[in-house]
PDB file of N, H, CA, C and O in Angstrom:
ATOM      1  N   UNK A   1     101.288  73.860 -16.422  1.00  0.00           N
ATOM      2  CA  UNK A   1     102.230  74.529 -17.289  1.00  0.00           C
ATOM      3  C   UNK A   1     102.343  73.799 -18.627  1.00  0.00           C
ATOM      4  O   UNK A   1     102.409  74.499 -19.637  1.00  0.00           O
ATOM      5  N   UNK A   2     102.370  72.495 -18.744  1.00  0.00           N
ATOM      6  H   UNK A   2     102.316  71.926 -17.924  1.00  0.00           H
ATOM      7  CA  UNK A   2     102.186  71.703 -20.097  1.00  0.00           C
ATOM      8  C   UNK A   2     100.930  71.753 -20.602  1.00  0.00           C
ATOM      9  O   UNK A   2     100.828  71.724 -21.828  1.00  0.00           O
ATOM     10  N   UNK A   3     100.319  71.797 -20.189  1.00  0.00           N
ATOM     11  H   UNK A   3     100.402  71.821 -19.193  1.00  0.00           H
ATOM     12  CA  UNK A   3      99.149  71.810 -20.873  1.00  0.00           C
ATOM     13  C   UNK A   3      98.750  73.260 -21.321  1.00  0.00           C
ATOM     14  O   UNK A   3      97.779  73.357 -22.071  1.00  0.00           O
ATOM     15  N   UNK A   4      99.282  74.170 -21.007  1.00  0.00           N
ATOM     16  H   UNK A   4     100.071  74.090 -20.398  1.00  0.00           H
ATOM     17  CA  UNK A   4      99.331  75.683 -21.567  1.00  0.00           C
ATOM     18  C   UNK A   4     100.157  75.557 -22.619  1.00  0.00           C
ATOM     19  O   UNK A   4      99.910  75.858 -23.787  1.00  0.00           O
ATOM     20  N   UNK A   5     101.267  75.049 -22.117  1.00  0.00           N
ATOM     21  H   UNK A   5     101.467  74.805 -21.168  1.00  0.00           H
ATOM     22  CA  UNK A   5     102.222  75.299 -23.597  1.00  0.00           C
ATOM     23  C   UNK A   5     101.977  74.606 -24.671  1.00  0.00           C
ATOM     24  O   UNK A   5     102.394  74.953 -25.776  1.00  0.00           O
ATOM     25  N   UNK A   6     101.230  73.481 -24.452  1.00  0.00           N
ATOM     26  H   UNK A   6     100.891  73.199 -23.555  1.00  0.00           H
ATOM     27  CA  UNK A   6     100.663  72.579 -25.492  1.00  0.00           C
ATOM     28  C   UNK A   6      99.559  73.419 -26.327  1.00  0.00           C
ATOM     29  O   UNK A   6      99.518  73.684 -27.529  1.00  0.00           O
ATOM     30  N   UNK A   7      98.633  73.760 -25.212  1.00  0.00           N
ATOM     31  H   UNK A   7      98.667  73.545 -24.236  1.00  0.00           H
ATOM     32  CA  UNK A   7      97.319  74.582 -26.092  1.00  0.00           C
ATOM     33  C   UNK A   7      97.676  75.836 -26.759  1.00  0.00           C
ATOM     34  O   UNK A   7      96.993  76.337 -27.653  1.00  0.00           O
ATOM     35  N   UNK A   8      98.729  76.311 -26.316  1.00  0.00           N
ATOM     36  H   UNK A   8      99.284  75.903 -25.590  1.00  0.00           H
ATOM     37  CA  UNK A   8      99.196  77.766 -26.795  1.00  0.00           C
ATOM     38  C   UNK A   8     100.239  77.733 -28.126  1.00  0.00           C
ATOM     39  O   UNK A   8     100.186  78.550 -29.045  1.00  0.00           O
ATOM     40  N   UNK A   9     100.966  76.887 -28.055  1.00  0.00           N
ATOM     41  H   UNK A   9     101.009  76.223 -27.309  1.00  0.00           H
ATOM     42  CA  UNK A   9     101.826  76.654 -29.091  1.00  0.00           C
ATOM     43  C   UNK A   9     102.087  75.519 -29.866  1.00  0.00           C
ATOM     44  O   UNK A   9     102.925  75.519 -30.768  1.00  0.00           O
ATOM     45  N   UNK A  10     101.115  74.140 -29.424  1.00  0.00           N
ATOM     46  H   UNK A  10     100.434  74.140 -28.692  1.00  0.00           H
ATOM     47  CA  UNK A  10     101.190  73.303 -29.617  1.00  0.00           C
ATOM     48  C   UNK A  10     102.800  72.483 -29.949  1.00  0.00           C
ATOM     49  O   UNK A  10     103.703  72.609 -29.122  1.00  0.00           O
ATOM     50  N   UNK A  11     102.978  71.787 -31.033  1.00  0.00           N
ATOM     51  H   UNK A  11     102.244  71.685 -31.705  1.00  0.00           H
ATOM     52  CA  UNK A  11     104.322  71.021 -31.401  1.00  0.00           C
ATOM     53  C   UNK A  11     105.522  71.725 -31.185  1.00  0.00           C
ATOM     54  O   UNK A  11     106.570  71.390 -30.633  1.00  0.00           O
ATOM     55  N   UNK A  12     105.073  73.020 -31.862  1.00  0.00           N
ATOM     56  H   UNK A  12     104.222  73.292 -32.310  1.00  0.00           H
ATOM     57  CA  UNK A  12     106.520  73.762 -31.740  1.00  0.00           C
ATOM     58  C   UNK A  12     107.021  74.200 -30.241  1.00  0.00           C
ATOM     59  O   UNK A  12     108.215  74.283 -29.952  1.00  0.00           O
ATOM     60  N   UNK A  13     105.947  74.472 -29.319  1.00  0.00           N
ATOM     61  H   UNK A  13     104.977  74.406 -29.554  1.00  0.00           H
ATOM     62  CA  UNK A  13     105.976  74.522 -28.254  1.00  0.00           C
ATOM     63  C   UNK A  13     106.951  73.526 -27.177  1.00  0.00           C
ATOM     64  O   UNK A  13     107.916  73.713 -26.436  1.00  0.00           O
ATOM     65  N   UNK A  14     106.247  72.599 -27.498  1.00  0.00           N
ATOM     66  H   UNK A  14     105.463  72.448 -28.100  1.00  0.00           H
ATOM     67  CA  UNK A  14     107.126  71.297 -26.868  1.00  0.00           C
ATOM     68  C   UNK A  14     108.143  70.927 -27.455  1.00  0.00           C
ATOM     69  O   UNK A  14     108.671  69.933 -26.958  1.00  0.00           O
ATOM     70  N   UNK A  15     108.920  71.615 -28.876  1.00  0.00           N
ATOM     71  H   UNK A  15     108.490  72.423 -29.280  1.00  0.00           H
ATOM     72  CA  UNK A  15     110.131  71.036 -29.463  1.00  0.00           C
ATOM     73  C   UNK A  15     110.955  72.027 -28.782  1.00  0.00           C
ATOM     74  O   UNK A  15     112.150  71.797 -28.597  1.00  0.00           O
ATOM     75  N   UNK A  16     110.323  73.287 -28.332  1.00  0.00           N
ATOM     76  H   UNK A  16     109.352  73.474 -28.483  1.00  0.00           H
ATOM     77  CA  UNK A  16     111.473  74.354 -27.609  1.00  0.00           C
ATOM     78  C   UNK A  16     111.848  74.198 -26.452  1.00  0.00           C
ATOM     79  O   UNK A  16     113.010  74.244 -26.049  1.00  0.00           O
ATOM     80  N   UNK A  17     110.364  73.897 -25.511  1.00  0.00           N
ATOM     81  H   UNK A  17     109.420  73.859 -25.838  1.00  0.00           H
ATOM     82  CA  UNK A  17     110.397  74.046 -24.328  1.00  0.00           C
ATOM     83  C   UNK A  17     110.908  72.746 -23.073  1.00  0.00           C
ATOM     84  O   UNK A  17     110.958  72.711 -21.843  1.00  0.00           O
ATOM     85  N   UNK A  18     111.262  71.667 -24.336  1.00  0.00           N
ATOM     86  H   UNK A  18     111.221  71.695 -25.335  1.00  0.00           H
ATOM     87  CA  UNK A  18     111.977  70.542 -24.020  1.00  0.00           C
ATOM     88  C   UNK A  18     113.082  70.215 -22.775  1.00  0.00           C
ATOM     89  O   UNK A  18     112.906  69.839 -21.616  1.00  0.00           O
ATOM     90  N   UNK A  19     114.486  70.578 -23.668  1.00  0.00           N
ATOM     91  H   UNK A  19     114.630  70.884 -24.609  1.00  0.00           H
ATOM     92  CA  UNK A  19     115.534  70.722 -23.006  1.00  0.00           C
ATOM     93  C   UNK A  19     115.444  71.816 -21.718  1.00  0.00           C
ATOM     94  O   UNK A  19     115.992  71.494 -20.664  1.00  0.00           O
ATOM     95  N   UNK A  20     114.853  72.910 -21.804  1.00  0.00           N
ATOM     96  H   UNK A  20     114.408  73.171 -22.661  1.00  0.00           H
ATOM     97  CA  UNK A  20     114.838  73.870 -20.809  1.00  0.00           C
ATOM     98  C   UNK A  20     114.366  73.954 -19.262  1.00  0.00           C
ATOM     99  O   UNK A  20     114.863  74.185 -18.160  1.00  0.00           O
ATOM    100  N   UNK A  21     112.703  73.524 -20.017  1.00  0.00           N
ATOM    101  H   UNK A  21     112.298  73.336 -20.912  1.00  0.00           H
ATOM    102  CA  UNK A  21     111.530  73.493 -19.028  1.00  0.00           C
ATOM    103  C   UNK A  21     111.197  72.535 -19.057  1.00  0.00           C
ATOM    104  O   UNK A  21     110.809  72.521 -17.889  1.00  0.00           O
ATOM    105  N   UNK A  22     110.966  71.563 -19.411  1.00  0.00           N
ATOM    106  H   UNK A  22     111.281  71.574 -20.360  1.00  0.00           H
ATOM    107  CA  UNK A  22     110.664  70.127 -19.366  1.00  0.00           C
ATOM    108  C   UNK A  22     111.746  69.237 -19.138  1.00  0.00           C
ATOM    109  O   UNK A  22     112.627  70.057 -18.880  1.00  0.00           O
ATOM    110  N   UNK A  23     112.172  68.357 -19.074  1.00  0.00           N
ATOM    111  H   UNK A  23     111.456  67.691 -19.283  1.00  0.00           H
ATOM    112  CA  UNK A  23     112.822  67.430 -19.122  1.00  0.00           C
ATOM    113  C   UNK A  23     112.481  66.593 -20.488  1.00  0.00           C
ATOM    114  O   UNK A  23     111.438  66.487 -21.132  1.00  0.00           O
ATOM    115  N   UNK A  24     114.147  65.894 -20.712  1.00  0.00           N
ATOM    116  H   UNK A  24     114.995  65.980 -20.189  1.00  0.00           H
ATOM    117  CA  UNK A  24     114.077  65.760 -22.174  1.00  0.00           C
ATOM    118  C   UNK A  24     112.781  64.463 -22.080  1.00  0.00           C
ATOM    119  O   UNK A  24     111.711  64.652 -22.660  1.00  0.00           O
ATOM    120  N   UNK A  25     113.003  63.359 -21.405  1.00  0.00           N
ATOM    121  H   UNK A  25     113.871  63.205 -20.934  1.00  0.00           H
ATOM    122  CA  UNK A  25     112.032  62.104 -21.587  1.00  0.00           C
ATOM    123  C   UNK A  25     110.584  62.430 -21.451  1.00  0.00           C
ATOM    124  O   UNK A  25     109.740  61.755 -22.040  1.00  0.00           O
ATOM    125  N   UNK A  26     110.195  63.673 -20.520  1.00  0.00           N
ATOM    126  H   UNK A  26     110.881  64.222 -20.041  1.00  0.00           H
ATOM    127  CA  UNK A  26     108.904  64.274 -20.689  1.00  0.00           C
ATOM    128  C   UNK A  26     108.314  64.465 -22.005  1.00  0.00           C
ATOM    129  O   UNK A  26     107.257  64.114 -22.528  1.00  0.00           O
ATOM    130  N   UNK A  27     109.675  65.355 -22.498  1.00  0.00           N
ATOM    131  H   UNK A  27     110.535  65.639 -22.073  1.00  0.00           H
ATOM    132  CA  UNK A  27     108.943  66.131 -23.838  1.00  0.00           C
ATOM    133  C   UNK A  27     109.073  65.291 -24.822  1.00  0.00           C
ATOM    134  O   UNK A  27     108.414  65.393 -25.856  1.00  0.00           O
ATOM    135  N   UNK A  28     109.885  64.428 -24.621  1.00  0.00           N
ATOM    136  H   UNK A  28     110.422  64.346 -23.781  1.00  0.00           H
ATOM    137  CA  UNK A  28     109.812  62.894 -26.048  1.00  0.00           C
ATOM    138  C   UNK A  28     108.305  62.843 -25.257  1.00  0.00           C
ATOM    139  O   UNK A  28     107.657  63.889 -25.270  1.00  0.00           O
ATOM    140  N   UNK A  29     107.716  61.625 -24.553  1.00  0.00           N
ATOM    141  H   UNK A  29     108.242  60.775 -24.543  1.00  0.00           H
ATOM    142  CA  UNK A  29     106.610  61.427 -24.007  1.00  0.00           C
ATOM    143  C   UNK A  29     105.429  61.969 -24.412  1.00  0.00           C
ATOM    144  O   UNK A  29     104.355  61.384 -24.551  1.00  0.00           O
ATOM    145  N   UNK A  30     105.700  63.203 -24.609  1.00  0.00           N
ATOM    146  H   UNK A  30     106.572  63.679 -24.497  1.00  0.00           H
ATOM    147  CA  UNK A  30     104.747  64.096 -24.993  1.00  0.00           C
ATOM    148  C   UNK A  30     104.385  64.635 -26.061  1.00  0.00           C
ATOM    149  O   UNK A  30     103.228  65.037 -26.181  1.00  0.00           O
ATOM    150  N   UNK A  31     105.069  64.725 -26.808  1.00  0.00           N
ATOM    151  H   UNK A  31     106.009  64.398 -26.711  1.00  0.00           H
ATOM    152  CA  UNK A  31     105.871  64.965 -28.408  1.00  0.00           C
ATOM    153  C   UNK A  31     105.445  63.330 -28.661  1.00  0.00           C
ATOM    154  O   UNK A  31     105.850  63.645 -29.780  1.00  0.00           O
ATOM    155  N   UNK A  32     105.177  62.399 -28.710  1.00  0.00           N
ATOM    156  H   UNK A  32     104.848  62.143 -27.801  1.00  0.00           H
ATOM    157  CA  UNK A  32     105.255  60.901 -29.213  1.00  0.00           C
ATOM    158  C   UNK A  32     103.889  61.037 -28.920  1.00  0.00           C
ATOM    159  O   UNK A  32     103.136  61.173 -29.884  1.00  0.00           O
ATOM    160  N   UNK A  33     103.252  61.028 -27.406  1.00  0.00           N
ATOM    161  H   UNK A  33     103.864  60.918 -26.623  1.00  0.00           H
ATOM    162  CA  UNK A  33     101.686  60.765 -27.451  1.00  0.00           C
ATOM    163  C   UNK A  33     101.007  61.846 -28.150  1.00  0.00           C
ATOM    164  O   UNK A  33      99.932  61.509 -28.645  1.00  0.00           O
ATOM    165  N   UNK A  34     101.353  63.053 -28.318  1.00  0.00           N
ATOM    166  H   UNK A  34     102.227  63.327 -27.916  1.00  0.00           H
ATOM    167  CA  UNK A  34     100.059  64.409 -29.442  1.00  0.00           C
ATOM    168  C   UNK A  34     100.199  64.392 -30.509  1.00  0.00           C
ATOM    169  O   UNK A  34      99.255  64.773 -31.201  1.00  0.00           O
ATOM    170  N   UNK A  35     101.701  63.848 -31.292  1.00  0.00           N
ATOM    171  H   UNK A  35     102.468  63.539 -30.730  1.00  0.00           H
ATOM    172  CA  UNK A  35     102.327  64.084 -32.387  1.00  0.00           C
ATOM    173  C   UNK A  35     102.602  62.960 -32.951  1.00  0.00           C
ATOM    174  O   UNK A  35     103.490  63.142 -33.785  1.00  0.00           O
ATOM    175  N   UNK A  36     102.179  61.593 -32.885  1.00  0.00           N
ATOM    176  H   UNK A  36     101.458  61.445 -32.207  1.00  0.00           H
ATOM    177  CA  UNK A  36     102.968  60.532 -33.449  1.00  0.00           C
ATOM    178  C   UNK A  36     103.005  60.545 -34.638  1.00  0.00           C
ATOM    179  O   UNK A  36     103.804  59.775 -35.171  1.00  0.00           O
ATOM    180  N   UNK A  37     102.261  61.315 -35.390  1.00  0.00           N
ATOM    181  H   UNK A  37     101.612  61.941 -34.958  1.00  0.00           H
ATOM    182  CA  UNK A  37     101.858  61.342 -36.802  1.00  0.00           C
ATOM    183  C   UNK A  37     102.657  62.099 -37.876  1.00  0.00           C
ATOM    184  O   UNK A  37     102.644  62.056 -39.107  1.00  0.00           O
ATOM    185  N   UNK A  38     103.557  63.013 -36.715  1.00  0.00           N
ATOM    186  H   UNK A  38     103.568  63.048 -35.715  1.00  0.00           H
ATOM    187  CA  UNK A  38     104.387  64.457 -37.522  1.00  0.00           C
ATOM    188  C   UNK A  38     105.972  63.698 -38.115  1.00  0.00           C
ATOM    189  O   UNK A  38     106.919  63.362 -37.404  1.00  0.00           O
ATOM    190  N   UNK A  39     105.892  63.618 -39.153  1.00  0.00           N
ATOM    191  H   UNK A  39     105.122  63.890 -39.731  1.00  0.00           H
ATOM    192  CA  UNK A  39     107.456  62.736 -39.576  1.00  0.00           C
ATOM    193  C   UNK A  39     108.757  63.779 -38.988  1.00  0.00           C
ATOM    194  O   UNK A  39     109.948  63.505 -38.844  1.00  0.00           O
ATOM    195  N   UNK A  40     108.279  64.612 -38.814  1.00  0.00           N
ATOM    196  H   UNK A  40     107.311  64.835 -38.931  1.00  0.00           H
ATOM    197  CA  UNK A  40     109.847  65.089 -38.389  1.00  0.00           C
ATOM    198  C   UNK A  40     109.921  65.300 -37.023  1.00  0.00           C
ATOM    199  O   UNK A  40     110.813  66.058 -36.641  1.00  0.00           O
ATOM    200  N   UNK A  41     108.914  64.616 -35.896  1.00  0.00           N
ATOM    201  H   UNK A  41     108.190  64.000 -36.207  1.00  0.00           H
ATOM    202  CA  UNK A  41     109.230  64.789 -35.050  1.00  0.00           C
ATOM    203  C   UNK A  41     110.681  64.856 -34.053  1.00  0.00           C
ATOM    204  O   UNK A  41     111.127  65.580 -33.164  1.00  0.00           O
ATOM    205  N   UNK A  42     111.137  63.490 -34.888  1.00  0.00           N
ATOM    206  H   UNK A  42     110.775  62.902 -35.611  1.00  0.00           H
ATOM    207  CA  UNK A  42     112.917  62.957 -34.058  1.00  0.00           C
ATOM    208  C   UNK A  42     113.622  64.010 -34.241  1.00  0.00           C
ATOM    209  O   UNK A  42     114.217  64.616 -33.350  1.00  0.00           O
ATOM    210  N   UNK A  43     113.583  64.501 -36.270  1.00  0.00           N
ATOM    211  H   UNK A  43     113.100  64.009 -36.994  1.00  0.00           H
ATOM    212  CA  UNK A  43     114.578  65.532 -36.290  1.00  0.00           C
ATOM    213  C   UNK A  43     114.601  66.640 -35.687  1.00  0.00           C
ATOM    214  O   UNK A  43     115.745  67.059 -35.512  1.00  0.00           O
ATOM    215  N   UNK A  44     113.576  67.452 -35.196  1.00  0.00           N
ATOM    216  H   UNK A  44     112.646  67.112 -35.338  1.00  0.00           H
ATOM    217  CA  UNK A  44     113.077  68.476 -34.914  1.00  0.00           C
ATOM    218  C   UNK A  44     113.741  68.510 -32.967  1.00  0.00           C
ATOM    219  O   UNK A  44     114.597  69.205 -32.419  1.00  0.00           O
ATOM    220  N   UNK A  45     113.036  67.659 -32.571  1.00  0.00           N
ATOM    221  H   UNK A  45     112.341  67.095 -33.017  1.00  0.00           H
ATOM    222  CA  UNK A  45     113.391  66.981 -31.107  1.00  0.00           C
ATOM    223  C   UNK A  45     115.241  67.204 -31.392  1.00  0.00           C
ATOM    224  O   UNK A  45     115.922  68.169 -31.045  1.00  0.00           O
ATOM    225  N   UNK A  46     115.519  66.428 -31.849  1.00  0.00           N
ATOM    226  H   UNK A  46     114.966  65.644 -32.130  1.00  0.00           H
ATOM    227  CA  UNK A  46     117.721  66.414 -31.964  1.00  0.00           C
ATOM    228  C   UNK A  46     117.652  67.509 -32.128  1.00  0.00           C
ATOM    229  O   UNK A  46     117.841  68.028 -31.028  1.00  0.00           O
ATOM    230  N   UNK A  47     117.418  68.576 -33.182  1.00  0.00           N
ATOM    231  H   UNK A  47     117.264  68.155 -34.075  1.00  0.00           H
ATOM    232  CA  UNK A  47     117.895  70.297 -33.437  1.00  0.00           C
ATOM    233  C   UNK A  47     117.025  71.004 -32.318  1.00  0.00           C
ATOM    234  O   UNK A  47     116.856  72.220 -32.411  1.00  0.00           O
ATOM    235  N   UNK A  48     116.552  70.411 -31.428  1.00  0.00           N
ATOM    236  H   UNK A  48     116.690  69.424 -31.353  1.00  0.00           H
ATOM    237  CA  UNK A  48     116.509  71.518 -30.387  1.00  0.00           C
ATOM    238  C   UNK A  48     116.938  71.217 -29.068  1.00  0.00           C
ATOM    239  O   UNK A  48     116.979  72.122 -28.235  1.00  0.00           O
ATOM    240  N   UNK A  49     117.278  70.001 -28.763  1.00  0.00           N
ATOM    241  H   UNK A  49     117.245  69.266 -29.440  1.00  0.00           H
ATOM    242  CA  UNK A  49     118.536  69.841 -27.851  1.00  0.00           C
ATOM    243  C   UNK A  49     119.589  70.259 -28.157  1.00  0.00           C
ATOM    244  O   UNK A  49     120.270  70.867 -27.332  1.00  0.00           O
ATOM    245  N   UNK A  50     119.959  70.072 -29.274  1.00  0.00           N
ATOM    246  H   UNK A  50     119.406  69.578 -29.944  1.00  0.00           H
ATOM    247  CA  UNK A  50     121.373  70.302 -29.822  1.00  0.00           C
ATOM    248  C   UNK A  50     121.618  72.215 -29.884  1.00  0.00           C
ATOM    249  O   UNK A  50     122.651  72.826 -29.610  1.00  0.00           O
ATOM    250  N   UNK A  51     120.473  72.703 -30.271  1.00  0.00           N
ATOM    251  H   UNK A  51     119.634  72.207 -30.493  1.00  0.00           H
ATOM    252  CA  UNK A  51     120.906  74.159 -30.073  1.00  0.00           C
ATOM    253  C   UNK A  51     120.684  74.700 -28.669  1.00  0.00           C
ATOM    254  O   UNK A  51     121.451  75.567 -28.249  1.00  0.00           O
ATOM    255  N   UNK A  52     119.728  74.266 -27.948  1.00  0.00           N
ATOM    256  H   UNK A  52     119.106  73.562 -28.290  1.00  0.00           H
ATOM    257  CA  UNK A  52     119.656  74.603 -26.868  1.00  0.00           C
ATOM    258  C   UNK A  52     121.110  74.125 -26.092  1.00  0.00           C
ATOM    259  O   UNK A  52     121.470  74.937 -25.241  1.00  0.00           O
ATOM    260  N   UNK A  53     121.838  73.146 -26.227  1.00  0.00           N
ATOM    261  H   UNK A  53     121.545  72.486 -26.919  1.00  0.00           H
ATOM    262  CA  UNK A  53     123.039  72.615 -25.954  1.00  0.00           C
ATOM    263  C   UNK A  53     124.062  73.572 -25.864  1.00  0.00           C
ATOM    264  O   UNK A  53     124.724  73.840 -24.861  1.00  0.00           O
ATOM    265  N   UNK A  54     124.177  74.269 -27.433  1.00  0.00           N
ATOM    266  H   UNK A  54     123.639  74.051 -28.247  1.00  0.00           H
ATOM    267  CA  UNK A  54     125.274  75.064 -27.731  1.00  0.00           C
ATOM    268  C   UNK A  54     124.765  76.452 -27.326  1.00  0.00           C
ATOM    269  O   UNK A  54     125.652  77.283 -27.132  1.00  0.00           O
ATOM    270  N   UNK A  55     123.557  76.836 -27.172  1.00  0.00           N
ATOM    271  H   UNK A  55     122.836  76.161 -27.329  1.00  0.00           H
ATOM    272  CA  UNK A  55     123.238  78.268 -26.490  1.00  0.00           C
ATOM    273  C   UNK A  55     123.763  78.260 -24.938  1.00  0.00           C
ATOM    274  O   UNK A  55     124.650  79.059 -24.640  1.00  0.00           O
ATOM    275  N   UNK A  56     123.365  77.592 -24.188  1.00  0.00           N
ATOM    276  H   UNK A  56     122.644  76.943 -24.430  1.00  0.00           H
ATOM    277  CA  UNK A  56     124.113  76.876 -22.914  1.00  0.00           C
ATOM    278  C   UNK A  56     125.213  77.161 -22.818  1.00  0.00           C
ATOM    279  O   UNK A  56     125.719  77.792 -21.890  1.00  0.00           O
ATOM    280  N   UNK A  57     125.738  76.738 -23.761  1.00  0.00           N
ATOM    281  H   UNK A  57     125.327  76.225 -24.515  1.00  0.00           H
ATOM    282  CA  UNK A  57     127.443  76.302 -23.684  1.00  0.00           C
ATOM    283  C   UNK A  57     127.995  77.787 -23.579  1.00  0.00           C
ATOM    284  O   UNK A  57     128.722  78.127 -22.645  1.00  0.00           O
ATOM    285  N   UNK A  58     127.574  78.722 -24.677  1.00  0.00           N
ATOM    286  H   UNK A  58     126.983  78.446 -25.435  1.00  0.00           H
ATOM    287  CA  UNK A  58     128.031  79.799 -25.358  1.00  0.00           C
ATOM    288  C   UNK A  58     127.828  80.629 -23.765  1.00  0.00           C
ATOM    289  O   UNK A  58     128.823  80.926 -23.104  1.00  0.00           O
ATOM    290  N   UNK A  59     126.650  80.886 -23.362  1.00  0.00           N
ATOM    291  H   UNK A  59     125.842  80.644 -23.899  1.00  0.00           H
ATOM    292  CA  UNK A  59     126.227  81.628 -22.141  1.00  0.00           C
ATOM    293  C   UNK A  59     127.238  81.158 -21.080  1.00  0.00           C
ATOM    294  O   UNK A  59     127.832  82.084 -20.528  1.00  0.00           O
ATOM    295  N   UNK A  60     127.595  79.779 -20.632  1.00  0.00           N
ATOM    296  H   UNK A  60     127.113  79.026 -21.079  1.00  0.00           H
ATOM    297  CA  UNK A  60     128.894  79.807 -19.773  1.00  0.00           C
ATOM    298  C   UNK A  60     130.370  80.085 -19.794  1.00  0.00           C
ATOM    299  O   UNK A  60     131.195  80.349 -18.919  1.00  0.00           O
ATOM    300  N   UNK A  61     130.424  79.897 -21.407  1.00  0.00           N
ATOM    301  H   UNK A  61     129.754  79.683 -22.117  1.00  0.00           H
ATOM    302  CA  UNK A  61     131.760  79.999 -21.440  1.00  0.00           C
ATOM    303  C   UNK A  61     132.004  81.649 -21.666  1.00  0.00           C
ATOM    304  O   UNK A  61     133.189  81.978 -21.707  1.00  0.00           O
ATOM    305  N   UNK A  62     130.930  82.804 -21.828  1.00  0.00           N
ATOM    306  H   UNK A  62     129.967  82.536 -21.795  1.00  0.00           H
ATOM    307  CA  UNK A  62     131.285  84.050 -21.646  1.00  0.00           C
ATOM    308  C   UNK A  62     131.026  84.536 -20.334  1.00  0.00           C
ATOM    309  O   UNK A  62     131.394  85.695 -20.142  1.00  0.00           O
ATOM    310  N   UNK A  63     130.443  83.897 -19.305  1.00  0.00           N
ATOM    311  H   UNK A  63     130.144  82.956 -19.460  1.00  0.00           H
ATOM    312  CA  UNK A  63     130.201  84.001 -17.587  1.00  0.00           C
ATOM    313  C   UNK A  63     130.916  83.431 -16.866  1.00  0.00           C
ATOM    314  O   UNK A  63     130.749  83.501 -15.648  1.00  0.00           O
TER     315      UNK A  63
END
C-alpha cells in the first residue's frame, strides 16, 4: 500500500495519507528518507496533521 501511494502520488501522497493511513512516525520516516531534499517538508507534514486533526474533530462533534 506505501509503495503505491508513493509511486502514484509521490510527496503529496504521503503528506495526506499520513495522519489517516499511515501512522504519523511512518510517514515522517518516509517523507525524511524520499524527500530529504524538499524544504518544506516539516511545514507541509504540521498542515496536514493539523487539518486532518480539525476534520476529525468537526466529523465527531456533529456525530
Amino acid at each position: 500500500m506505501v509503495y503505491k501511494i508513493m509511486k502514484k502520488w509521490g510527496l503529496p501522497g504521503i503528506i495526506i495519507t499520513t495522519p489517516v493511513l499511515l501512522s504519523i512516525p511512518l510517514g515522517a520516516f518516509l517523507a525524511n528518507k524520499y524527500y530529504r531534499k524538499h524544504t518544506l517538508l516539516i511545514p507541509y507534514m504540521m498542515a496536514s496533521i493539523i487539518g486532518w486533526g480539525l476534520v476529525i474533530s468537526v466529523i465527531i462533534k456533529w456525530f
